[in-house]
N, C-alpha and C positions, 0 to 999 in steps of 0.2 A: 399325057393322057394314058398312055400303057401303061406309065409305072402305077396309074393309080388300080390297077388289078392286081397288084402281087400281093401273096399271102405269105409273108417270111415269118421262120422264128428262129429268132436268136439263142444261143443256147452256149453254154459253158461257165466255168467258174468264177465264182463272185471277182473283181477285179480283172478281169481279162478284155477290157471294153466293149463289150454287149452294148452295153448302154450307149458308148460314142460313138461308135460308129448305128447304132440302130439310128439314132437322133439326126447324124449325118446323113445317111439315106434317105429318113422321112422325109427329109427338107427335100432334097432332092427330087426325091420321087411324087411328093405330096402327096403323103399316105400318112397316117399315125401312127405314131409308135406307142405302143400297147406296153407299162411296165409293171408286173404284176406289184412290184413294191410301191408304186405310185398309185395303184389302185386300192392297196388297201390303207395307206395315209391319207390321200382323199374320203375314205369310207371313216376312218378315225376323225378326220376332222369336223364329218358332217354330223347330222342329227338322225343320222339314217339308219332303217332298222338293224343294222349289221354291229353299230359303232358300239356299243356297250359289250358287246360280244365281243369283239378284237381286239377293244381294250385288254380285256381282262387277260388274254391268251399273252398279247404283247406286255404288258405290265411281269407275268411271271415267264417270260421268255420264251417260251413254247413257240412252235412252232403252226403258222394259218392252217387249217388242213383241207385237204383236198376240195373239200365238199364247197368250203368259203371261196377260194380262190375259184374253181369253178364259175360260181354262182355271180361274183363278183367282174368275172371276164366275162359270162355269156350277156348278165346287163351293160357291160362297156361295149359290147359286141353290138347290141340290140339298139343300140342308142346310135350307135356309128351306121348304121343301116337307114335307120333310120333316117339320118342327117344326109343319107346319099354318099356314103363312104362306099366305097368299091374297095378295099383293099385296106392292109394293116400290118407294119411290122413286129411282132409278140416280142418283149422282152423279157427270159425267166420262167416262161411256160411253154410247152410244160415243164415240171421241174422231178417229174413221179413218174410212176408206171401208169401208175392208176389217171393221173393226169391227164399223159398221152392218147387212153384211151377215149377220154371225151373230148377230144377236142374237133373232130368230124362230123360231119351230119347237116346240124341243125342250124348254121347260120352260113348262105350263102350269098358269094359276093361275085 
C-alpha cells in the first residue's frame, strides 16, 4: 500500500531499460507505469481527437511536441485519479525543458 504513493520518473536514453525496470517496479509496487510512447500509439490507434494529428507528425517523422505529449499525460493522469490510482511511474517524461516545467501543480496524488 505505500508503494502505491510514489511518483517516479524514469529518465535516460532510448535503450537503456527505463521501460524494464519501470514495468518491474509497477508490478511490484502496484502503481502504473506511465510511457509517453504508449500513450501516443494508444492515441493513434483510437478515434480520438488527437489521432489525425499524430498521425500526420508520425507519418513524416517529426517529432510529438510538447504541447501533445503534455495534454496527452495530463488526460492519462486524470483518468488514473480518477480510478483511485494514488501513484505512477512516468516513462520518457519529461523528456524537454519545457516539459519539466509542467509537470507540478495540478494533479495530485
Amino acid at each position: 500500500e505505500d508503494g502505491a504513493r510514489v511518483q517516479w520518473v524514469f529518465l535516460g536514453c532510448p535503450g537503456v531499460g527505463k521501460g524494464t525496470y519501470a514495468g518491474r517496479l509497477s508490478r511490484l509496487l502496484g502503481v502504473p507505469h506511465i510511457a509517453t510512447g504508449d500513450l501516443v500509439r494508444d492515441e493513434l490507434a483510437s478515434s480520438g481527437p488527437l489521432s489525425k494529428q499524430l498521425s500526420e507528425i508520425v507519418n513524416h517523422g517529426k517529432l510529438v511536441s510538447d504541447e501533445i505529449i503534455i495534454n496527452l499525460l495530463s488526460k492519462r493522469l486524470e483518468e488514473g485519479g480518477e480510478k483511485g490510482e494514488l501513484g505512477f511511474i512516468l516513462d520518457g517524461f519529461p523528456r524537454t525543458i519545457r516539459q519539466a516545467g509542467n509537470t507540478g501543480g495540478s494533479h495530485r496524488y
